[in-house]
Structures are given as C-alpha cells and as structure tokens.
N, C-alpha and C positions, 0 to 999 in steps of 0.2 A: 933300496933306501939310500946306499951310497951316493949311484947314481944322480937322483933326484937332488943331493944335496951340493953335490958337486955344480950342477944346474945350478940350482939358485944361488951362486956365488958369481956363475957368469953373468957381465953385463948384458943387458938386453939393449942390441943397439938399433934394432926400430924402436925403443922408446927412448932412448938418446938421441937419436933423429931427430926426432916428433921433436921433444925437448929445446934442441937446437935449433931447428928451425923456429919456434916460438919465442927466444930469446933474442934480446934488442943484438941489433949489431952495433958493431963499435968498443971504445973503450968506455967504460961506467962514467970517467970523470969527464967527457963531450954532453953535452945539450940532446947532438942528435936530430936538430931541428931540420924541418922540412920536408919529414913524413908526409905522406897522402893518405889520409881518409877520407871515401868518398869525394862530395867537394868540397872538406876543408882539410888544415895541415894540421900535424900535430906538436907542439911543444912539449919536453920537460921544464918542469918547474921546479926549481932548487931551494929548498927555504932551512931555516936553522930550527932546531928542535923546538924553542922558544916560539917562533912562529906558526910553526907548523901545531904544537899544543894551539897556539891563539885559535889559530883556523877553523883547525876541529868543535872549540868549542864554541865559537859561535856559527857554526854550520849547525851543530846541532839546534843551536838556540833558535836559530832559526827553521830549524826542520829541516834540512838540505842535505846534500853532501860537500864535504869540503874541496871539492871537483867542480862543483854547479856553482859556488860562491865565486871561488876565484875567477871563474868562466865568466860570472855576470857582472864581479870588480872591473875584470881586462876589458870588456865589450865597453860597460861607462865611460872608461877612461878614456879608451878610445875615442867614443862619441866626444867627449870633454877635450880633448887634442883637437880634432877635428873643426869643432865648434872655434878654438882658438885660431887655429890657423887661419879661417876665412874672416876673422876680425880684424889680423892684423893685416 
C-alpha cells in the first residue's frame, strides 16, 4: 500500500508529454498566427470579456457557435474589402 502511494505522487511523464506536446507553443501573450490546418491557417482571436459575453450571446441567438459567427463576420468583411478595393 505504501508502495502504490508513493506511485501516485510520482509524475507520469508520458502523460506530460502527451500534454506538452498538445499545448500551443509560444508565449500566451503572441497571436501565434500562421498555423496550418489542412489548407487553411489558423488565427487566435483576442477579445475583451465585454465582447466576447456579446459574442456568445448572439451565437447562441442565432443557433451557432461563437467560432462559426466570427468565421462568417471575417470572410464578409473580407468579401466587403475586396469588393472596395476593385471600386476604387
């Protein structure tokens, strides 16, 4: 029983591994940007709590997630830059 217990105090570092390797790299306060998935990149998004409440609740309002909305804000705007630029 000692034994055992003494065990579960030690770290288990294949699952600190595992752990680590799943975790972003970099410093928390970087972006980060430029990831690959697949064939698109990945961004973080920064927003203040204020906002990020906003988000949420009209993700839900709308049935979504607050990942899918902002996804389909960015691509708009996008198109709506775009559409500017060949005007001017």
């Amino acid at each position: 029983m000692q034994r055992e217990q003494s065990e579960e105090l030690l770290p288990d570092e294949e699952l600190e591994s595992y752990l680590a390797a799943l975790a972003p790299d970099g410093d928390a306060e970087t972006t980060a940007s430029g990831r690959r998935f697949g064939g698109a990149e990945v961004y973080q998004l920064r927003l203040s709590l204020m906002a990020n409440e906003r988000l949420r609740e009209l993700a839900a309002y709308r049935q979504t997630s607050p990942m899918a909305l902002a996804q389909e804000w960015v691509m708009q705007r996008l198109e709506w830059e775009s559409q500017q630029l060949q005007r001017s």
